[in-house]
GUVEXPA-178897 format. One line per 4 residues: number of its first residue (from 1); for each residue x negated, y negated, z of N, C-alpha, C, CB. Coordinates in steps of 0.1 Angstrom, whole numbers, plus 5000, padded with zeros to 4 digits. Glycine has a CB too. Layout:
NUM> X/Y/Z/X/Y/Z/X/Y/Z/X/Y/Z  ... .
//
This chain:
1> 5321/5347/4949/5311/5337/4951/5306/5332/4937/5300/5342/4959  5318/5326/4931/5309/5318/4914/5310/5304/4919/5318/5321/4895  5302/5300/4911/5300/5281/4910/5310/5281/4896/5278/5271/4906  5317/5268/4900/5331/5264/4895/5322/5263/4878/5339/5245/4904 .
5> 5331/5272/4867/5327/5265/4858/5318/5271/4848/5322/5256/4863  5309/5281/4860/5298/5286/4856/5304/5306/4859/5283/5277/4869  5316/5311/4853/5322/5320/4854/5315/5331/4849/5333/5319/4849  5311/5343/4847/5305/5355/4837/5290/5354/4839/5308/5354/4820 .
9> 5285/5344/4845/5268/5343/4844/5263/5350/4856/5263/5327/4845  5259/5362/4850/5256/5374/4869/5246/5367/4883/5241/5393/4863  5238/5354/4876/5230/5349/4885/5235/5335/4893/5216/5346/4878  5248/5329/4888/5257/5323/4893/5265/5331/4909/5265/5322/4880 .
13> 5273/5340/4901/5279/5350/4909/5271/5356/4925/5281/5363/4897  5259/5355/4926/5247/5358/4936/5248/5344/4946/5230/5360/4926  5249/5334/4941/5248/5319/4950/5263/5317/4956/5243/5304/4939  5267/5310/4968/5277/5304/4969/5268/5287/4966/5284/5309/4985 .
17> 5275/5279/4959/5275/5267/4959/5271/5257/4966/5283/5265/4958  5279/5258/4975/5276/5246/4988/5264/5251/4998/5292/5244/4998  5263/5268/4993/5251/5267/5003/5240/5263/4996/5248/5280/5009  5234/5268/4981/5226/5267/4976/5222/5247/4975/5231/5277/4963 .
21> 5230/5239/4974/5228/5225/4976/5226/5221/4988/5239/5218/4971  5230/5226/4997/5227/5226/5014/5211/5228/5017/5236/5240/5022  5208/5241/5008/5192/5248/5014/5183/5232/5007/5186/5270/5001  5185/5231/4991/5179/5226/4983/5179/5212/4988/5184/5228/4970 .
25> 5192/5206/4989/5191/5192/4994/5187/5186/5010/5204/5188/4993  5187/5198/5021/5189/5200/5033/5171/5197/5039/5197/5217/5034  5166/5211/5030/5150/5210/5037/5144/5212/5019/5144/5227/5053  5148/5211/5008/5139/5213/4998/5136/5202/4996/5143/5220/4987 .
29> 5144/5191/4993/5143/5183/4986/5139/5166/4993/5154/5186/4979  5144/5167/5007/5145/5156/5016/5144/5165/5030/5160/5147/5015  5136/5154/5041/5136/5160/5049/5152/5160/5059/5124/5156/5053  5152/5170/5072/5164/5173/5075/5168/5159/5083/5164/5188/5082 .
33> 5185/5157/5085/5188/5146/5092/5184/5142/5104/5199/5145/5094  5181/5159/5108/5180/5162/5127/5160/5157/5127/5184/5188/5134  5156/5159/5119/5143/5155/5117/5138/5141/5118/5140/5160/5106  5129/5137/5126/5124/5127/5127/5115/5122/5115/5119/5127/5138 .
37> 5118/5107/5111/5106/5103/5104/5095/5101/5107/5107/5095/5101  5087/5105/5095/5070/5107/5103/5070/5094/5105/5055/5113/5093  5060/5093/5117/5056/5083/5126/5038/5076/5116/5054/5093/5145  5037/5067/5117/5021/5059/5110/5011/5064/5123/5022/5035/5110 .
41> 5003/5065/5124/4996/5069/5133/4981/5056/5135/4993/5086/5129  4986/5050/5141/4981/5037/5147/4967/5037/5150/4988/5033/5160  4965/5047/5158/4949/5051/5160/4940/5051/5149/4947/5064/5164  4945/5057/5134/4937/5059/5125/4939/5046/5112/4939/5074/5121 .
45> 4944/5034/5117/4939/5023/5113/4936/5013/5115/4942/5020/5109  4927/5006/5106/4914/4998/5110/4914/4990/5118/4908/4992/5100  4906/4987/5129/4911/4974/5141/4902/4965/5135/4906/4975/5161  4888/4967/5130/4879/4957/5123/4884/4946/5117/4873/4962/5113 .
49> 4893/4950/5106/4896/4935/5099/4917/4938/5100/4887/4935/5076  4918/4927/5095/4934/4923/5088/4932/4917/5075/4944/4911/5097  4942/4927/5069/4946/4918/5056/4953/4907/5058/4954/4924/5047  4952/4891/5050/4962/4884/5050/4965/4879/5041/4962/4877/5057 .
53> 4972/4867/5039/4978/4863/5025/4971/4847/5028/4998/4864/5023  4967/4840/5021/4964/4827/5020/4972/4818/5010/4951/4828/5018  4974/4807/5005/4973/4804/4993/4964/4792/4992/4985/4803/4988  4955/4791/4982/4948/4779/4976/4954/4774/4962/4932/4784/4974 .
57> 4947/4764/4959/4950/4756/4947/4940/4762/4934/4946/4739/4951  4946/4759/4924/4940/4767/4910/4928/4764/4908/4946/4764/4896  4925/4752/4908/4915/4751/4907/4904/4755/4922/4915/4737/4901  4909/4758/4934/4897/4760/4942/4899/4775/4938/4896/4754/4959 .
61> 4906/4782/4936/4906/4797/4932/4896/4797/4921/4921/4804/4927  4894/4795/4912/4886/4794/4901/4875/4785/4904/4894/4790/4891  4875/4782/4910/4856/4780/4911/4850/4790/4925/4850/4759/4915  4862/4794/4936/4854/4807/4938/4851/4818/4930/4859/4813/4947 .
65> 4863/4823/4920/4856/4831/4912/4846/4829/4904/4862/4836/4907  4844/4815/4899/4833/4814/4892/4817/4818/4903/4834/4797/4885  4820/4819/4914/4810/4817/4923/4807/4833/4923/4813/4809/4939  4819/4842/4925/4816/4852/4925/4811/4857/4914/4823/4857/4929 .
69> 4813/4861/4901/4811/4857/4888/4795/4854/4884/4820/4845/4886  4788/4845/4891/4779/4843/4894/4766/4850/4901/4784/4838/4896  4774/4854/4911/4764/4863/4922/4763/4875/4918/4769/4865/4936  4774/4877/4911/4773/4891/4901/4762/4893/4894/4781/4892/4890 .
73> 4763/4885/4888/4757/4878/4872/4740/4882/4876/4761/4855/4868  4739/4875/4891/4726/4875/4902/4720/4893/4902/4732/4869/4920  4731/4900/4905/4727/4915/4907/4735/4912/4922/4707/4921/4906  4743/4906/4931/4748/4908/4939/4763/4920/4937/4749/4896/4943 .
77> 4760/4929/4936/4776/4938/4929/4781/4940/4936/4778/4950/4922  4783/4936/4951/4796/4938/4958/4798/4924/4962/4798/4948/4971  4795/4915/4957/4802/4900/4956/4818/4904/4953/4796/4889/4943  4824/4896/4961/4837/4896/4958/4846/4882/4965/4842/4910/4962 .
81> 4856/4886/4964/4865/4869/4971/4861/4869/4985/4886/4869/4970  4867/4882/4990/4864/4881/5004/4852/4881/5012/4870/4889/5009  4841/4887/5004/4830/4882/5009/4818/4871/5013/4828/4886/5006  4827/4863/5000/4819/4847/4997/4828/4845/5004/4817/4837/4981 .
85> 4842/4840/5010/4848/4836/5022/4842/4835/5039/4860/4844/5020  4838/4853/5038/4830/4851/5050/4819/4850/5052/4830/4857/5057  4811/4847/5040/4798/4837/5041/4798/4828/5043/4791/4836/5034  4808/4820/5038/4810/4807/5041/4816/4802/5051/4814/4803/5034 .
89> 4822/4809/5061/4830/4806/5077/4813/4805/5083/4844/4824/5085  4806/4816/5080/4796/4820/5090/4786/4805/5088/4787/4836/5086  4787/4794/5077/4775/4788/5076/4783/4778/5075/4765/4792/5065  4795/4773/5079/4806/4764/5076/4797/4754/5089/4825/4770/5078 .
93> 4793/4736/5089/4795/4733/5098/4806/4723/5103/4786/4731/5100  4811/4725/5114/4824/4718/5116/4820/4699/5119/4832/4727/5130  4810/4700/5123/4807/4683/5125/4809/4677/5110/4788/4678/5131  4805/4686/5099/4807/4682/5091/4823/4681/5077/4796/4687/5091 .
97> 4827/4686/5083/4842/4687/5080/4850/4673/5082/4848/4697/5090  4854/4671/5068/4859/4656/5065/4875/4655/5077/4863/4654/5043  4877/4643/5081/4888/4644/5091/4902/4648/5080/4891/4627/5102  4903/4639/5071/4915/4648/5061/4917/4657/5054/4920/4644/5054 .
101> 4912/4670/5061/4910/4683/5058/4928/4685/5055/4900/4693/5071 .
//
């Protein structure tokens, strides 16, 4: 029982090869084939909000941050993007919303 190569080394001589890469690669290193991938566990994430992606124009990005930037500046310290967003849904009025939105 020596690994090819590795001839006279007494702690070589103790391993067979293919088992020792079997144990290591099998359950040391990766989990096993017969083993299922862990599952996300749905329950323990947030139903409250969604992340999403938006995109705006440079310049309207930059004058929300200047807004936030601002509120900061105020002592508001958890101003942030997403919060001036939903201040502003909540106080948005729609009669007033230009038709070529």
């Amino acid at each position: 029982m020596t690994i090819e190569g590795e001839r006279g080394n007494e702690a070589c001589d103790l391993f067979d090869r293919d088992e020792v890469e079997g144990v290591l690669s099998g359950s040391f290193y990766k989990r096993a084939a017969s083993e299922p991938p862990p599952k996300a566990d749905k329950a323990k994430k947030p139903t409250h909000y969604k992340v999403i992606c938006i995109s705006m124009y440079t310049d309207a990005l930059a004058k929300l941050d200047g807004m936030v930037q601002e509120l900061k500046s105020r002592g508001y310290t958890k101003a942030n993007r997403s919060a001036l967003i939903r201040h502003a849904l909540e106080h948005v009025d729609l009669d007033a919303v230009p038709r070529g939105l």
